[in-house]
C-alpha positions in Angstrom: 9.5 -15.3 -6.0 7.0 -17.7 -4.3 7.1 -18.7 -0.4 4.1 -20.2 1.7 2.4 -18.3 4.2 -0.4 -19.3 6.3 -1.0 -22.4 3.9 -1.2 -20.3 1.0 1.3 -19.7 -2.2 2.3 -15.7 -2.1 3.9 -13.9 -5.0 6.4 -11.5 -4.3 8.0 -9.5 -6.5 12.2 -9.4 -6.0 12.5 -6.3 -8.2 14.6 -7.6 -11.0 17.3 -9.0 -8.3 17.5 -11.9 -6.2 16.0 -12.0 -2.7 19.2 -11.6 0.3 17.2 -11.8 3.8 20.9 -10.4 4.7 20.3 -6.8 3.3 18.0 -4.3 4.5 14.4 -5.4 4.0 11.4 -3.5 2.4 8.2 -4.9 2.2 5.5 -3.6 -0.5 2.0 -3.8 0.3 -0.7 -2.9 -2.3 -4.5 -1.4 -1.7 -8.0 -2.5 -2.0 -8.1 -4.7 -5.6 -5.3 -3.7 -6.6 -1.5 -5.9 -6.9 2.6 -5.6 -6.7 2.6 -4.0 -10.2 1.9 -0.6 -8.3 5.3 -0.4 -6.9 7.1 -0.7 -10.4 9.3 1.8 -10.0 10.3 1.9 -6.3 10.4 -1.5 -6.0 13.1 -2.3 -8.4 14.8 1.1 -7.4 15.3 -0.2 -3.9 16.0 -3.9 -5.4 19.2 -2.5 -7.2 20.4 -0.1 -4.5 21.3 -2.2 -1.5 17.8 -3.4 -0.3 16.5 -7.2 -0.5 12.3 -6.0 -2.0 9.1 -7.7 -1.9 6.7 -6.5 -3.3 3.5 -8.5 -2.7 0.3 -9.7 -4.1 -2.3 -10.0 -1.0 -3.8 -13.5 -0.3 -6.6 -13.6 -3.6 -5.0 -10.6 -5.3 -2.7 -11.0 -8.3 -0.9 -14.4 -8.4 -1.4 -15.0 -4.9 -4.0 -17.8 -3.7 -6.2 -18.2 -0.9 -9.2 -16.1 -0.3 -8.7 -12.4 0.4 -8.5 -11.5 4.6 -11.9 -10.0 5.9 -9.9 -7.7 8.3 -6.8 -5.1 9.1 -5.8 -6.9 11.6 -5.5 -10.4 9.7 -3.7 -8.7 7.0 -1.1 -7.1 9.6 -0.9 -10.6 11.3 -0.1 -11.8 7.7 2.2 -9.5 6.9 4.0 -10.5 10.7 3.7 -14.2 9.2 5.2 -13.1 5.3 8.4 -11.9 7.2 8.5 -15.3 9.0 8.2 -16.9 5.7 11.0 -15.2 4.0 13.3 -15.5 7.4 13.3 -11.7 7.5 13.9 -10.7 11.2 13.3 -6.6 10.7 11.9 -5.1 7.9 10.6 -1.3 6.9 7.2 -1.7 6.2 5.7 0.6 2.9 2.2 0.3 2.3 -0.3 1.8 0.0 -4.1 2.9 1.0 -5.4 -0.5 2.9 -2.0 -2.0 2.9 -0.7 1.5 4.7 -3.3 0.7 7.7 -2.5 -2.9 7.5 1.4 -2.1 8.1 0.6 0.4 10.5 -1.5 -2.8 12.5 1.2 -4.9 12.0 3.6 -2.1 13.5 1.9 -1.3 16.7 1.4 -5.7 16.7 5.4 -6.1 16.4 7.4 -3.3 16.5 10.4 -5.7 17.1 9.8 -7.6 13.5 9.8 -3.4 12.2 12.6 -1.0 11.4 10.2 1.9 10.0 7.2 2.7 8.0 6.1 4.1 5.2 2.2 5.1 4.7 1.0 6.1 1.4 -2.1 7.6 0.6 -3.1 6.6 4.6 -5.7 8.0 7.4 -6.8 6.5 11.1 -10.2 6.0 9.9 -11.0 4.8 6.5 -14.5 4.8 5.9 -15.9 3.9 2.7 -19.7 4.6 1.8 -22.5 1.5 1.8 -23.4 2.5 -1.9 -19.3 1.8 -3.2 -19.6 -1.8 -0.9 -22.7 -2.0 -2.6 -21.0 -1.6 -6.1 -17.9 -3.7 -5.2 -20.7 -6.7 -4.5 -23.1 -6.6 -7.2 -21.7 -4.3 -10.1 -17.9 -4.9 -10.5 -17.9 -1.9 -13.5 -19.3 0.9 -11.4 -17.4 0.2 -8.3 -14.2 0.0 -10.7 -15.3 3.3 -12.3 -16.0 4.9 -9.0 -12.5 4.5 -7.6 -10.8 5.6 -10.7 -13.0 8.8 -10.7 -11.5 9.5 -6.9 -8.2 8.2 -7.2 -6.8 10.4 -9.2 -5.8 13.6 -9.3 -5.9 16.0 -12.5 -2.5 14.8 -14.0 -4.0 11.4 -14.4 -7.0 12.3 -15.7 -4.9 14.1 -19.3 -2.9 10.6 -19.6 -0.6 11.5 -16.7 2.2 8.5 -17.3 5.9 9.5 -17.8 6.0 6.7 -20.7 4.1 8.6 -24.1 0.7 7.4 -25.0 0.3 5.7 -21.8 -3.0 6.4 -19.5 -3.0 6.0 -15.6 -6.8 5.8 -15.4 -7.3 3.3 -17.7 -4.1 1.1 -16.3 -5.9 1.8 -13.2 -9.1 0.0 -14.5 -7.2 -2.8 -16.2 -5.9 -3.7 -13.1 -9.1 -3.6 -10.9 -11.1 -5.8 -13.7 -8.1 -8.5 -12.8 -9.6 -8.6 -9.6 -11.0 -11.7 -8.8 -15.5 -11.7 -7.6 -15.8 -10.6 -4.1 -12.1 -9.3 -3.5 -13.2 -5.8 -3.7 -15.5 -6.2 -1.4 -13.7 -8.1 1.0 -11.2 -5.2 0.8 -13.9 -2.4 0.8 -15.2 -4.1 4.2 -12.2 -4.6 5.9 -11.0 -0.7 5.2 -14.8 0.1 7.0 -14.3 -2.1 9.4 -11.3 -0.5 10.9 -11.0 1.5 14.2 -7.8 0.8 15.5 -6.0 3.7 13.7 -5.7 6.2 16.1 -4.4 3.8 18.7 -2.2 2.2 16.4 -0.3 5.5 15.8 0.0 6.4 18.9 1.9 3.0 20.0 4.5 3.4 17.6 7.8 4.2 18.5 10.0 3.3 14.8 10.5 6.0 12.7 7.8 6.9 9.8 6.7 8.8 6.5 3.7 9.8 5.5 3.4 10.4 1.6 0.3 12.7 1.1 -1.2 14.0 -2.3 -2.3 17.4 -2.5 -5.2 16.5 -4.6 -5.8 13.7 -2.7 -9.7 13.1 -2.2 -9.9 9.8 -0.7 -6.9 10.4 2.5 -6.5 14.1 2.2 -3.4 16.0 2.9 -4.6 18.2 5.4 -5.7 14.9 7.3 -2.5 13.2 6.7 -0.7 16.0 8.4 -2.8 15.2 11.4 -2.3 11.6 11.2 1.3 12.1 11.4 1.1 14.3 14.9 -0.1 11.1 16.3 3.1 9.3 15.8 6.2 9.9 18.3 8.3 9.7 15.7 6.6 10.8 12.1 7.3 13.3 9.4 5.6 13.9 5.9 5.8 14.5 2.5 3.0 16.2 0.5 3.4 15.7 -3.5 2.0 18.1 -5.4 -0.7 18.0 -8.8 -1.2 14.2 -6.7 -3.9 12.4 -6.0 -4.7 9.2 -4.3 -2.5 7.0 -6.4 0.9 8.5 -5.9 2.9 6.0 -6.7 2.0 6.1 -10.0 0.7 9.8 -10.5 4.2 10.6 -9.0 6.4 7.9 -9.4 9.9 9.9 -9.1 9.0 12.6 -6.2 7.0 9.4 -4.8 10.6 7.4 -4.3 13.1 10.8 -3.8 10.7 11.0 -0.6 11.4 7.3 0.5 15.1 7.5 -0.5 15.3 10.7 1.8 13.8 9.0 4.7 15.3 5.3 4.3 18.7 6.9 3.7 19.0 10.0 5.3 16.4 9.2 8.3 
């Protein structure tokens, strides 16, 4: 599915179904280089049980165009301006790494346009070292390298997919060579650049999950936890043998946790 947002052509994916603004509304929202294709399995899930799904490439990421946003809060105003687009007038927001910051912004910015939220892999402050920015800028293989190394966890580092012969690392690679020049970076900065997250948390009032992997390096668990104590209204699931990229690593507990929230919440 394409719609126009802010000037731009966006690709969303409808998870196999078509899109009903009428249904309940989840909206997908990838991390730093990445694209839609991380949500394969929860997307399509939701898409055949009751839910109207997009799953979304970012402006410059996947088959969207325009250039990638320099900042959290023009990704959260985008994501306010997506739902617009798609005459959606409440949505849960479920968001990934940089997308889980950008849907918290865009929470605490309209909490009327947002039902609930669903952070993945997310903490108030994410940092990210001058040498990786560095990387992202001038040496597109050793940033990509980099982030593999810390996103996953031990399962994905012995193959790790449910489909035989399949590896999560080096899908993880494939995906961040797509990347077009200077998207990284662009990401990488905006993650930096962020402060807002404690404030943010505190100012919501919808219900939300927090998906944490115990092996998680890049968010931790233990600081996810923390996160969530923020929040009026938070709880959290930890995923074991996880790491950072727990959609994948642990695709199945990764959507039994957002089935139990979304449904029995």
């Amino acid at each position: 599915m394409n719609l126009t947002v802010q000037n731009n052509s966006v690709y969303a994916h409808t998870g196999g179904q078509d899109f009903d603004a009428t249904k309940p509304a989840l909206v997908f929202v990838h991390g730093a280089g990445m694209d839609h294709t991380v949500w394969a399995l929860q997307n399509r899930h939701f898409a055949h049980h009751g839910f109207a799904v997009l799953a979304i490439d970012l402006p410059g990421h996947g088959r969207s165009a325009g250039p990638a946003l320099m900042s959290i809060a023009a990704i959260a105003d985008w994501i306010t301006a997506l739902l617009d687009a798609a005459e959606i007038k409440s949505a849960t927001l479920v968001g990934h790494s940089m997308g889980a910051i950008a849907c918290l912004e865009a929470a605490s910015r309209a909490p009327s346009r947002v039902a609930k939220v669903i952070l993945c892999g997310a903490a108030p402050r994410m940092a990210v070292h001058p040498d990786l920015i560095a990387a992202a800028e001038n040496d597109a293989a050793l940033a990509r390298d980099l982030i593999v190394e810390w996103a996953f966890g031990g399962r994905g580092r012995i193959g790790g997919n449910i489909a035989a012969g399949l590896w999560l690392m080096a899908t993880a690679q494939r995906l961040l060579d797509r990347s077009a020049p200077g998207v990284l970076a662009t990401d990488f900065k905006a993650c930096d650049a962020y402060a807002n997250g404690e404030t943010a948390a505190k100012a919501l009032a919808c219900p939300v999950l927090l998906v944490l992997g115990s092996d998680d390096r890049m968010t931790p668990a233990k600081g996810g936890h923390a996160f969530a104590k923020l929040m009026k209204d938070a709880r959290t699931a930890e995923l074991a043998d996880c790491g950072h990229m727990m959609m994948v690593e642990q695709p199945g507990p990764t959507l039994d946790a957002m089935k139990s929230f979304l449904v029995g919440h």
